[in-house]
C-alpha positions in Angstrom: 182.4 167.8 115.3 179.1 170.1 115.3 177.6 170.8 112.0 174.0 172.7 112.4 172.5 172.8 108.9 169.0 174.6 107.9 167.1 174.4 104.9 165.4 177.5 103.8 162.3 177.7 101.2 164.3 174.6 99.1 162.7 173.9 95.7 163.9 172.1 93.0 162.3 171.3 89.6 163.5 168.6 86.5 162.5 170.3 83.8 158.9 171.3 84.0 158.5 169.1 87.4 158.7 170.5 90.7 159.6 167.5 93.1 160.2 170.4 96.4 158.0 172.8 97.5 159.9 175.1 99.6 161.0 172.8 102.3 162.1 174.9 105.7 163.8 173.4 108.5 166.5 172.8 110.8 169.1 170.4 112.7 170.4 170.8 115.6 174.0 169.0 115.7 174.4 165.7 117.4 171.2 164.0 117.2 169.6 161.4 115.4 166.9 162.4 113.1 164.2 160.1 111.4 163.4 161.8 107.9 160.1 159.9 106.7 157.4 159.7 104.2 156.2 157.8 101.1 158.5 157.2 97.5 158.1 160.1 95.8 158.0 162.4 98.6 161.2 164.6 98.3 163.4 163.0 100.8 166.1 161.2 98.7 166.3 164.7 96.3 167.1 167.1 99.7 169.7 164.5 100.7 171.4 164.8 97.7 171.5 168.5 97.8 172.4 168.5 101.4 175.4 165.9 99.9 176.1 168.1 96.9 175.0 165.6 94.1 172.0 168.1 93.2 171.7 171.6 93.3 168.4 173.7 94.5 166.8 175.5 92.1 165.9 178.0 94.3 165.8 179.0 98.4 169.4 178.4 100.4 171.5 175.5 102.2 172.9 177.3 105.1 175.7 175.2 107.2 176.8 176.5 110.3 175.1 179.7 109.8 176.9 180.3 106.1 175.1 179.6 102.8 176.4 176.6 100.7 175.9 175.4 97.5 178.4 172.5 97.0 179.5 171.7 93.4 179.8 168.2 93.7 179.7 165.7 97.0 183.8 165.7 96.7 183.1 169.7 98.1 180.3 168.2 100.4 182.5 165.8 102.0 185.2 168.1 102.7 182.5 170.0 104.6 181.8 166.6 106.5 179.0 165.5 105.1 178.6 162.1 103.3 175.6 160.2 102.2 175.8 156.5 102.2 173.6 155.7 99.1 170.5 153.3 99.8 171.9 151.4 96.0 175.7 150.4 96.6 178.3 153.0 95.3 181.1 149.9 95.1 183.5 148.6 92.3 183.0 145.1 92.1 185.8 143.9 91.1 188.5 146.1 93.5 189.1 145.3 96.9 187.5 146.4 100.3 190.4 148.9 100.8 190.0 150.4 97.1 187.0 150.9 97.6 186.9 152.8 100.8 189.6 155.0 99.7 188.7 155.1 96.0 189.5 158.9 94.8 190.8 159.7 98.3 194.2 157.4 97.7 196.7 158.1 100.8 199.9 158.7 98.9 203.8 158.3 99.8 205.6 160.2 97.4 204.3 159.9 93.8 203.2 156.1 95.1 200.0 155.0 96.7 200.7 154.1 100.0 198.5 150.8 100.2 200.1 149.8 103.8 198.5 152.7 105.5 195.2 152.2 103.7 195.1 148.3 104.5 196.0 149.3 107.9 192.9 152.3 107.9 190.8 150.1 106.4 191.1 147.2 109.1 190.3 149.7 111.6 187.1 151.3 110.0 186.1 148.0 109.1 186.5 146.7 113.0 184.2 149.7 114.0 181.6 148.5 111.6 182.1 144.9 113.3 182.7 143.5 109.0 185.6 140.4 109.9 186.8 140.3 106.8 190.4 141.6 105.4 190.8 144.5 103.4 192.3 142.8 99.9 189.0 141.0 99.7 187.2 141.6 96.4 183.8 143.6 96.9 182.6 141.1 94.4 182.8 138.1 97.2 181.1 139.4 99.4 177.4 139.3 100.1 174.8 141.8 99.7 175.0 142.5 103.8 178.5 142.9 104.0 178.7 145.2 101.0 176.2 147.6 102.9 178.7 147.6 105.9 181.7 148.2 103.5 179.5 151.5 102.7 179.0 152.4 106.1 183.2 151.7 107.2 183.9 154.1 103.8 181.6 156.6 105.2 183.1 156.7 108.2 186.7 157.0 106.5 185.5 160.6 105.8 185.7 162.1 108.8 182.0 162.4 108.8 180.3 165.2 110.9 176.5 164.5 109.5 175.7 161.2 108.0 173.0 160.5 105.5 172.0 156.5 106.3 169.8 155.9 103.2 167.6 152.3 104.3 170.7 151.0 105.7 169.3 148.3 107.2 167.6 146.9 104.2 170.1 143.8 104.2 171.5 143.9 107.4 170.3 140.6 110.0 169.1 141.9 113.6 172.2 141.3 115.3 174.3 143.4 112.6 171.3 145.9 112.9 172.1 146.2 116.6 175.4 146.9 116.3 174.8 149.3 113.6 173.0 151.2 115.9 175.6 150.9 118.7 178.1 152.4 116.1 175.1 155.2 115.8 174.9 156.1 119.5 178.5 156.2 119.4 178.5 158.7 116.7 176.1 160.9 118.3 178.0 160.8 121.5 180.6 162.1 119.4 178.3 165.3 118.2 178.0 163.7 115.0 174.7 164.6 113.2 173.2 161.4 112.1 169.8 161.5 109.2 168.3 158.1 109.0 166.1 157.5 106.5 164.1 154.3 106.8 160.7 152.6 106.0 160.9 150.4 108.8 158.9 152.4 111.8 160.2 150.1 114.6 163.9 151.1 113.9 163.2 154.7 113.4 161.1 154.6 117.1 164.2 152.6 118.8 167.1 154.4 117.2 166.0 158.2 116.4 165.8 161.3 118.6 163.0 163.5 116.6 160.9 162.6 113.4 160.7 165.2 110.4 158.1 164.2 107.7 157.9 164.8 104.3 155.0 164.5 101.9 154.6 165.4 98.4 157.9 167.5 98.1 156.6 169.1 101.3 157.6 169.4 105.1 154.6 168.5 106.9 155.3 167.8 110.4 158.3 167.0 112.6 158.5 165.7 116.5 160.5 164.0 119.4 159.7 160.3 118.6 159.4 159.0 122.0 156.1 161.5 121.8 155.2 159.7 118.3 153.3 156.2 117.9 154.4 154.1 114.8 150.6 154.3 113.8 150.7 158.4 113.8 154.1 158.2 111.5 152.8 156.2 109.2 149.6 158.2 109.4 151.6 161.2 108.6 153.6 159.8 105.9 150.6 159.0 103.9 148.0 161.9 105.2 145.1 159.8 105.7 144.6 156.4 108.3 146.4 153.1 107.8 145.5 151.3 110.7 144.2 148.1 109.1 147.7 147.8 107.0 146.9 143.9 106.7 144.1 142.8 105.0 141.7 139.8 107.1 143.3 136.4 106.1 140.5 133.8 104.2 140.8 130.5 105.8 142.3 128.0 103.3 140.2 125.4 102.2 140.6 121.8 103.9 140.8 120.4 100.2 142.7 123.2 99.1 144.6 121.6 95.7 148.6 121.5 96.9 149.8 123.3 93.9 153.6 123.2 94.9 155.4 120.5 96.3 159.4 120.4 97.6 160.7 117.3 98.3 164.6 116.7 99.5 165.9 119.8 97.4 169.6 120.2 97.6 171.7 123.1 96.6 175.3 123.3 96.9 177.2 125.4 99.5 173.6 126.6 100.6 170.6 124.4 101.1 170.3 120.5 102.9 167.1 118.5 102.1 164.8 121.3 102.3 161.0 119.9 101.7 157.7 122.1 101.9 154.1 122.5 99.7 151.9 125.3 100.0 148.3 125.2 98.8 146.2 127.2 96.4 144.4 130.1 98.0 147.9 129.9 101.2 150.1 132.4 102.0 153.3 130.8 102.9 156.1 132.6 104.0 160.3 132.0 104.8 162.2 133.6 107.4 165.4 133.4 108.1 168.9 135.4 108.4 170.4 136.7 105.8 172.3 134.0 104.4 169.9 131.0 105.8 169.5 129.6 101.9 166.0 131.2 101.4 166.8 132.8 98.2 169.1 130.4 96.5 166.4 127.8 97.2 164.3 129.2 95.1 166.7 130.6 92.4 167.4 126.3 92.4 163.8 125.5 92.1 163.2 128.1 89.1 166.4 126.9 87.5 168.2 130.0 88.2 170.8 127.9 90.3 172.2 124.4 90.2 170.7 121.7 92.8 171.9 118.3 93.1 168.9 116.9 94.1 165.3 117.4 95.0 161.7 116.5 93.3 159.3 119.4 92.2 155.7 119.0 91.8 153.2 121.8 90.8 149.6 120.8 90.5 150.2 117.8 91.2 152.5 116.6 88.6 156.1 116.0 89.0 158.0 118.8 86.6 161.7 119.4 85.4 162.4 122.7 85.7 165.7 124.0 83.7 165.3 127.2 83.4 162.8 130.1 84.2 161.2 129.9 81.0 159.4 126.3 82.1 158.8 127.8 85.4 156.8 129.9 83.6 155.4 127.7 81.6 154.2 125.3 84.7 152.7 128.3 85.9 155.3 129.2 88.6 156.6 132.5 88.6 159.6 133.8 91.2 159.8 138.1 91.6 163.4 138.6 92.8 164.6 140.7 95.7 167.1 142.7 93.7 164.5 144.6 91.8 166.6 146.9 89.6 169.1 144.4 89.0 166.8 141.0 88.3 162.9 142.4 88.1 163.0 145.4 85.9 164.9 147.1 82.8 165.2 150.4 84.5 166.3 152.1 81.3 163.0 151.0 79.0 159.7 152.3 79.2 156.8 151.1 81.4 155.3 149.0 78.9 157.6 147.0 77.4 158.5 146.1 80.9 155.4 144.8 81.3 155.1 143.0 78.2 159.0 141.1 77.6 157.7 138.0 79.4 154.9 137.6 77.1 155.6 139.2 74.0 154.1 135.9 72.2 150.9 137.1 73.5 151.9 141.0 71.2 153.3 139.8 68.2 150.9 138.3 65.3 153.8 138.3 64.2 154.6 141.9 64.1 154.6 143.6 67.8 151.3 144.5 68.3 151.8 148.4 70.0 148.1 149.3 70.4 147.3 146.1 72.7 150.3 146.6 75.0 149.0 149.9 75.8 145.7 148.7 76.6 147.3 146.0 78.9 149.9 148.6 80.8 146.7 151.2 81.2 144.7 148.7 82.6 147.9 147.4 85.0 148.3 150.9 85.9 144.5 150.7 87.1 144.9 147.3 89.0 148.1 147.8 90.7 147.9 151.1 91.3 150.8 152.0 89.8 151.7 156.3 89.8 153.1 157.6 86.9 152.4 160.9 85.4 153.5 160.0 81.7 152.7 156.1 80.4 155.6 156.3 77.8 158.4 157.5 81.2 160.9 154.9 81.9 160.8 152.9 84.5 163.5 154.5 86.6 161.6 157.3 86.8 159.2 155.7 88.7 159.2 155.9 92.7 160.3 152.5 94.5 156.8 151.6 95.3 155.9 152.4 92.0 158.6 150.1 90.8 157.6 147.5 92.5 154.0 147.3 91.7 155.1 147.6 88.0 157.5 144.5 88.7 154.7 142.6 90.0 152.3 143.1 87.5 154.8 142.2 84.8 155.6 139.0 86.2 151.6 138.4 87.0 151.2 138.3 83.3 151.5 135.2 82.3 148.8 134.4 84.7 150.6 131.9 86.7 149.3 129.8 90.1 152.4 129.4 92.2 153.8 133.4 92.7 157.2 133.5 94.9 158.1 137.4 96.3 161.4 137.6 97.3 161.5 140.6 99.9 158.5 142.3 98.3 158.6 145.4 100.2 161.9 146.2 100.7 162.7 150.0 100.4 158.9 150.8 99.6 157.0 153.3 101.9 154.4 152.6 104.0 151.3 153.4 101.4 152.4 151.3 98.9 153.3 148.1 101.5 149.6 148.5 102.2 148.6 148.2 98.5 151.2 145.0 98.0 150.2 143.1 101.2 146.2 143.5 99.8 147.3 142.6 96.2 149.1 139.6 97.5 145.6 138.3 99.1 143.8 139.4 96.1 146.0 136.8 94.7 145.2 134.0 97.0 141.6 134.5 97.3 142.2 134.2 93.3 143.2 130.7 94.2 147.0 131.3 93.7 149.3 130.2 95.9 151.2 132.3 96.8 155.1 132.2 98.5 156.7 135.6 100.9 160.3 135.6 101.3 160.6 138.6 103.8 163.2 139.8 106.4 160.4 141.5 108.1 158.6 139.0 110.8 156.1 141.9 110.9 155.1 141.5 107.8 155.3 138.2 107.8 152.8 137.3 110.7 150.5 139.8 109.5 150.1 138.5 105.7 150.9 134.8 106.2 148.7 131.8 107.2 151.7 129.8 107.9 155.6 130.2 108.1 158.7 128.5 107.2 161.9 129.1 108.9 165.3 128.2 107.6 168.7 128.3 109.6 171.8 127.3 107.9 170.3 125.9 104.9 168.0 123.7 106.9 164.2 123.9 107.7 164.0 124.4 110.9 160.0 124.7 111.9 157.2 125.6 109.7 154.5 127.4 112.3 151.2 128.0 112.0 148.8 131.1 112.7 148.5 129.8 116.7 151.7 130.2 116.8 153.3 133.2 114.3 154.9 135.5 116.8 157.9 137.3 116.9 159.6 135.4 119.6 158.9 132.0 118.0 160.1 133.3 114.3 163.4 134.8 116.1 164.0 131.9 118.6 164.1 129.5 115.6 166.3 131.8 113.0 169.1 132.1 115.5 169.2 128.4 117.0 167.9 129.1 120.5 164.2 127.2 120.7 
């Protein structure tokens, strides 16, 4: 099962860019590697040579002492090596099975032999701990059982080193636990395991030695038990992140309530959920994956049906129908799925930022001249990095992304702001810039709502907490009493 592999003076340009900078170094087979740093920094392009879905443009891939330069990941994986893709590589509308064995069919004859790869299926998909049979469509399945269809399919290829791209990004802590059992098992196997992950406290718990990347560069590696989270993240970035959270303002005893939940109800998902948060609070939901949190919000911004439930903002009872007078109440929701839901990936930065308010650019003809004044001075106040202001917005980093996601849905200046998973896949620098943004916001006066899998993150932004089980409220906890523990022991049931 050994695979060594050693990268050797790597570089690789797009077109005039150079994104690798002659990245040297090694792995030794059967261990667990951590492969950090910030968007943008080179990791996700190495992978994919290492995978075969890019070539170098110069240096040399040596595997097992023998230069390689696959042709395509088909080669790659015959070499053992597969890379589960941080975005889902799955066809919606074919089954688990198909999936997993999609351009690797088991034949009997001329036929496809479905009954062995139901049968192969079931067993990779026990491994995984996913209960759920093989003819189900990919399409009804959530977004945390999709990631572990990824992982089963992976694992269907024989793999002797595993890229794990933020695999944990949907993933609840008991299915990140046994993901990481599956890990240790792997590696017990001599199976060379790459995890690439934002989250610090997985990487410390799960990893053998840390390799950093920054800028396209290799800039420092090291056996984690001998690394603090604070020097990783310090590494990552190249300068001092120790205060990551800003101070939290105390919220005003008369504070205006500027939302109001009472007795919402959403089929199949939420039971009399009721809750306000104040202008200048940071109010955040926790929860499992699949405790409601999302869909009650989708409901409130008309985005999903409810059968019941009152809505106040500012005061004032409101219908809500549709986004559009969401908006125009001044409540505005940022979803989780930010490629699918936040931003056109495939049109340029500013007419992302402008298509909620083009009213405000059109008098009546589209007025070009003040949309570039409003994305320049966007770029400026959410920090937003970008070489080129007429690039697309895919070719943006994921922290970049998200920033440009937030600052388009901050333009129609609303009070009540709702982030669904705000951080998710964005490195450590550019968490830091979101979580002081988001009490920018609320010292602003806004009110402003985190939906976050991270109780990390969480406890360090919020003033209080929600926490929903089942589609229920379960507690809503103040700062005397935003720990872990608490926040865990009323997800799962067990306070």
């Amino acid at each position: 099962m050994s695979l060594a592999v050693r990268f050797d003076d790597i570089r690789k340009d797009f077109g005039p860019v150079r994104v690798l900078h002659g990245v040297s170094f090694e792995l030794t087979p059967g261990r667990i590697y951590g492969l950090l740093g910030e968007n943008g920094a080179g990791k996700s392009t190495l992978m994919k040579i290492l995978a075969g879905y890019e070539a170098a443009t110069t240096g040399t891939l040596l595997i097992d002492g023998q230069a390689q330069q696959f042709a395509s990941s088909r080669e790659a994986e015959a070499a053992g090596i597969v890379l589960i893709h941080q975005e889902f590589n799955l066809a919606e509308h074919l089954s688990i099975a198909q999936n997993m064995y999609l351009g690797h069919e088991k034949r009997r004859g001329w036929l496809l032999d479905d009954a062995a790869m139901r049968a192969e299926a079931t067993r990779y998909l026990a491994q995984v701990g996913l209960k759920k049979p093989p003819d189900t469509k990919v399409r009804e399945l959530i977004v945390a059982e999709k990631q572990m269809v990824e992982i089963a399919k992976a694992l269907s290829r024989n793999a002797r080193l595993l890229i794990m791209d933020e695999p944990t990004a949907t993933l609840t802590p008991s299915e990140t636990e046994r993901l990481f059992a599956l890990m240790t098992k792997l590696k017990a196997e001599g199976v060379t395991i790459i995890y690439i992950s934002h989250k610090l406290d997985e990487v410390e718990h799960i990893t053998d030695e840390v390799i950093v990347m920054r800028d396209g560069r290799f800039v420092a590696r090291g056996a984690t038990a001998g690394l603090a989270r604070q020097q990783m993240a310090n590494l990552m970035v190249g300068r001092d992140v120790s205060d990551m959270f800003p101070d939290k303002a105390a919220v005003a005893a008369d504070a205006l309530v500027a939302l109001k939940v009472e007795g919402l109800v959403v089929p199949d998902w939420v039971e009399q959920l009721s809750f306000e948060v104040r202008a200048g609070e940071v109010l955040g939901f926790a929860g499992l994956v699949g405790a409601g949190r999302t869909e009650a919000f989708e409901a409130i911004l008309g985005l999903r049906r409810r059968s019941a439930g009152r809505i106040e903002i500012g005061g004032h009872a409101v219908e809500v129908k549709r986004p559009l007078d969401a908006m125009r109440h001044g409540l505005t929701y940022l979803s989780e799925d930010r490629k699918g839901k936040a931003l056109h990936v495939n049109l340029n930065l500013q007419d992302n930022l402008t298509l909620m308010t083009l009213e405000q650019y059109a008098h009546p003809l589209l007025d070009l001249k003040a949309g570039r004044v409003a994305l320049k001075q966007a770029v400026a106040d959410f920090g937003i990095r970008t070489g080129d202001l007429s690039s697309r917005a895919r070719m943006l980093s994921g922290g970049n992304q998200q920033k440009l996601a937030l600052a388009k849905f901050l333009q129609p200046r609303p009070n009540v702001i709702v982030l669904d998973e705000p951080t998710r896949g964005v490195d450590v620098g550019s968490k830091r810039d979101i979580y002081f943004l988001i009490h920018r916001l609320a010292a602003q006066g806004r009110a402003v709502i985190v939906i976050s899998s991270e109780l990390i993150e969480l406890i360090g932004l919020c003033h209080r907490v929600a926490v929903m089980r089942a589609g229920r409220l379960q507690a809503t906890l103040d700062l005397d009493h935003l720990t872990e523990e608490e926040l865990i022991a009323h997800a799962t049931g067990t306070h």
